[in-house]
C-alpha positions as CSV (number, residue, x, y, z in Angstrom):
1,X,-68.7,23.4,90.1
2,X,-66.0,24.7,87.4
3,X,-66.6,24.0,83.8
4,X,-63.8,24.0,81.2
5,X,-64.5,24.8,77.6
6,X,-61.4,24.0,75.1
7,X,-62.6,26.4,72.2
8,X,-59.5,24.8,70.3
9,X,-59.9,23.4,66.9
10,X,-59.1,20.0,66.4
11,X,-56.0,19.0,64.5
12,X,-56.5,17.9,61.4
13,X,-55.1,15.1,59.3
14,X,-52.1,17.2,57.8
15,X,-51.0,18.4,61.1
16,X,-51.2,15.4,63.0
17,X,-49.3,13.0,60.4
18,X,-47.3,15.9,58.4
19,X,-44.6,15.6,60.4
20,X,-44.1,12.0,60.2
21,X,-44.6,12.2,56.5
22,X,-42.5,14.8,56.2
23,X,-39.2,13.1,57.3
24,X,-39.0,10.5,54.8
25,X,-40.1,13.0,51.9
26,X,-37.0,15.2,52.8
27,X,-34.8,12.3,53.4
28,X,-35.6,11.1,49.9
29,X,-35.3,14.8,48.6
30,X,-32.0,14.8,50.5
31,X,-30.9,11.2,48.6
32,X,-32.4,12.2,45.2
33,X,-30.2,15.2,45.2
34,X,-26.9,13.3,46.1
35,X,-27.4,10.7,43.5
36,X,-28.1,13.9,40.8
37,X,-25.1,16.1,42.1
38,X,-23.3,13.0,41.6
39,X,-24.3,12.3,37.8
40,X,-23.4,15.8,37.5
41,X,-20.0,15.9,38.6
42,X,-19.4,12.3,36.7
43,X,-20.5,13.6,33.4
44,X,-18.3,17.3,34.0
45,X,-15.3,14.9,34.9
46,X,-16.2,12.7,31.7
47,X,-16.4,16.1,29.7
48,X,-13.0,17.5,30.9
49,X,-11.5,14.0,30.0
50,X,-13.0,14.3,26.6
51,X,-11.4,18.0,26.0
52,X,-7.8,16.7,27.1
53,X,-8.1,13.6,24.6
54,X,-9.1,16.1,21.7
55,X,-6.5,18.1,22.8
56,X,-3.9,15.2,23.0
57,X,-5.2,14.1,19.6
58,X,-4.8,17.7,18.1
59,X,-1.6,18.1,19.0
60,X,-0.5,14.8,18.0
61,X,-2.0,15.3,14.5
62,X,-0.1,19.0,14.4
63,X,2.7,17.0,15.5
64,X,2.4,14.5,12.8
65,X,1.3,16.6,9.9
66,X,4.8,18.9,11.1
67,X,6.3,15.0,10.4
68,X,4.8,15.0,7.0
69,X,5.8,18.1,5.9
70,X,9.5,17.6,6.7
71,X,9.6,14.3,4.9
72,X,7.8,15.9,2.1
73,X,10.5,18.4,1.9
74,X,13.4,15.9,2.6
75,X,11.9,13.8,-0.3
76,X,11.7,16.5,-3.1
77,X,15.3,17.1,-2.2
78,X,17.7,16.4,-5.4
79,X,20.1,13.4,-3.3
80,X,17.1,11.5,-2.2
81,X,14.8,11.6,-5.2
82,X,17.6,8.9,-6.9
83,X,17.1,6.5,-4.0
84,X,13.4,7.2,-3.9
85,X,13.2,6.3,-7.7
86,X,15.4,3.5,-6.9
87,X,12.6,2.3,-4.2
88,X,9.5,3.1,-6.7
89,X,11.4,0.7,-9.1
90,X,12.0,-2.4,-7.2
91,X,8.4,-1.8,-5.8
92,X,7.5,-2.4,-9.6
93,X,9.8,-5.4,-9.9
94,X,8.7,-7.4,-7.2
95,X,5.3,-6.1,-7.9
96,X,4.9,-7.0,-11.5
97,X,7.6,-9.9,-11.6
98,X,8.3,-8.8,-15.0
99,X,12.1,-10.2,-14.7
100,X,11.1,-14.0,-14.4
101,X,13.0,-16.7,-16.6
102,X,9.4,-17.8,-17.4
103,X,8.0,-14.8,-18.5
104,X,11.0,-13.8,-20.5
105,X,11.0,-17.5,-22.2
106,X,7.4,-17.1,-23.6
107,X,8.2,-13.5,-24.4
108,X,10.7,-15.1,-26.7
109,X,9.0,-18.1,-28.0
110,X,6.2,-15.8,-29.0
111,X,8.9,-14.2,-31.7
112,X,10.4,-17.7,-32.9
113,X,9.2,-19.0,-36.0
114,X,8.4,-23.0,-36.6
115,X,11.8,-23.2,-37.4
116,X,13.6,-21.9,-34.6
117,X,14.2,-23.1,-31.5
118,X,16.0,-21.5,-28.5
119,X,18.7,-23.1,-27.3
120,X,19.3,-21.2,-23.5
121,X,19.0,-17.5,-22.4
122,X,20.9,-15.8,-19.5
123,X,19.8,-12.5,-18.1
124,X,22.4,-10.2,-16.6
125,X,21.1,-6.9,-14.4
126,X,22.8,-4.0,-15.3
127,X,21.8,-0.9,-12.7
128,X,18.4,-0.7,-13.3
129,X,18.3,-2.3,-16.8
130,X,18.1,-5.9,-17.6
131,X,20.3,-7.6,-20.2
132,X,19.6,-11.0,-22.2
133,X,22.0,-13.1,-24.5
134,X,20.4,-15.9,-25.7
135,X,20.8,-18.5,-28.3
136,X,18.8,-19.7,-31.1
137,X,18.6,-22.7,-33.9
138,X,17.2,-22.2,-36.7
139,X,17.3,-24.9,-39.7
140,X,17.5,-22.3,-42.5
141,X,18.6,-18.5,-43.1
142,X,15.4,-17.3,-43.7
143,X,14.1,-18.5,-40.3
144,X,16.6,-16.5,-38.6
145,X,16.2,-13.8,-40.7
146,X,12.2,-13.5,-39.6
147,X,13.5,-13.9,-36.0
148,X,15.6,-11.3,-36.3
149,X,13.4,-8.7,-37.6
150,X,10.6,-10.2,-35.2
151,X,12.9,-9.6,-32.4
152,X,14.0,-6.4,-33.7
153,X,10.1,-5.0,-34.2
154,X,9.4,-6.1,-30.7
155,X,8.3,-3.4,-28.4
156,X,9.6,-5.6,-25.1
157,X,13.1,-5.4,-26.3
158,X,16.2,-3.1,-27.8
159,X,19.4,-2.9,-29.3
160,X,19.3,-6.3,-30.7
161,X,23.4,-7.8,-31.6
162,X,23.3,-10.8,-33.5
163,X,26.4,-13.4,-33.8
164,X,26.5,-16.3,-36.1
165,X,28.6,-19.1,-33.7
166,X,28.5,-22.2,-36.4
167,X,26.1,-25.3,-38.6
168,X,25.6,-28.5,-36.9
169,X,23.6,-31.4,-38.1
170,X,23.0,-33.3,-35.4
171,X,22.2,-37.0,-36.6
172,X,19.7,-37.3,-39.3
173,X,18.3,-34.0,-38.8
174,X,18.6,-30.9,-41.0
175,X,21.8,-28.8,-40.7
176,X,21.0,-25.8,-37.9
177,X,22.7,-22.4,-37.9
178,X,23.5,-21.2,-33.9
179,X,22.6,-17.1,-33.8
180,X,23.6,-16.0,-30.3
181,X,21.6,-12.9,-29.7
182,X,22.3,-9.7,-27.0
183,X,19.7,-7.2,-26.5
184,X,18.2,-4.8,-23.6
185,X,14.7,-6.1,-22.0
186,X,12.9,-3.0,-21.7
187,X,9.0,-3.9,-20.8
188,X,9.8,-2.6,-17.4
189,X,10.6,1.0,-18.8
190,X,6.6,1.2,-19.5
191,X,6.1,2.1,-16.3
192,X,9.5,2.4,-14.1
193,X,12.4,3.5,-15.6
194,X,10.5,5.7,-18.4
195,X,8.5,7.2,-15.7
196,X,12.3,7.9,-14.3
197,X,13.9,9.2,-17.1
198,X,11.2,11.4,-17.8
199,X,10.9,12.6,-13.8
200,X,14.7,13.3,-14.8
């Protein structure tokens, strides 16, 4: 009778199953290190992206300040600084509306005495400087004479001509004297063509 021993150790748990375990494990391994060589190269092609913007926006902002410079130079050159004051004065113009009917009206009804009225005003542009002729009523000499010398004072205006045109008495009223008045609005040479002259 023949007796066989098997002096073999058993297999244990990790042997047996580490195989099958084993597979998955490394097939996940294998997956996880896809999915990371993936964020990798996403975030290096997001990163060369980002230096060719910066380098776009670099240039374009040499290019630009190259711009600047030139029209900086252009500008300070002697034929364009006339227009370019020209431009800086109608911006105050339109800015300020200093050259309305209206305000010009209340500038002058501020100067008339009780006694004086104003009969019309026309304003005529000369270049860049505004003249008025006007008329005024006044029902005695001495109330033209203040308006005069108000007129005269006035920091809004200069060069004041004065030309007596004729009396009326219209119906019952007190005989007026007509003054017809010519003078040079300058409240807009506070801040545009003083500026100019001065720049000048």
């Amino acid at each position: 009778m023949k007796i066989t021993v098997n002096l073999a150790t058993p297999p244990t748990f990790r042997e047996r199953y580490g195989l099958v375990l084993g597979v998955p494990v490394l097939v996940f391994g294998v997956l996880l290190a896809a999915l990371l060589g993936h964020y990798v190269r996403k975030n290096y092609r997001e990163k060369v992206e980002l230096a060719r913007s910066l380098d776009k926006l670099q240039g374009r902002r040499a290019e630009l300040a190259d711009e600047t410079r030139k029209l900086q130079s252009a500008l300070r050159q002697p034929d364009t600084q006339g227009t370019l004051h020209e431009v800086e004065f109608v911006n105050t113009l339109i800015g300020r509306k200093r050259l309305s009917l209206s305000d010009l009206t209340t500038k002058i009804a501020a100067l008339l005495p009780p006694d004086v009225r104003l009969a019309n005003l026309v304003m005529l542009r000369s270049g860049n400087q505004s003249e008025l002729r006007f008329q005024v009523a006044g029902r005695s000499e001495a109330a033209l004479e203040e308006f005069m010398d108000n007129l005269k004072d006035s920091p809004d205006f200069a060069d004041p001509t004065f030309t007596a045109v004729g009396s009326e008495q219209p119906g019952s009223e007190a005989e007026e004297t007509t003054l017809v008045c010519q003078t040079r609005y300058i409240a807009l040479d506070k801040t545009g063509l003083a500026d100019k002259s001065r720049r000048e």
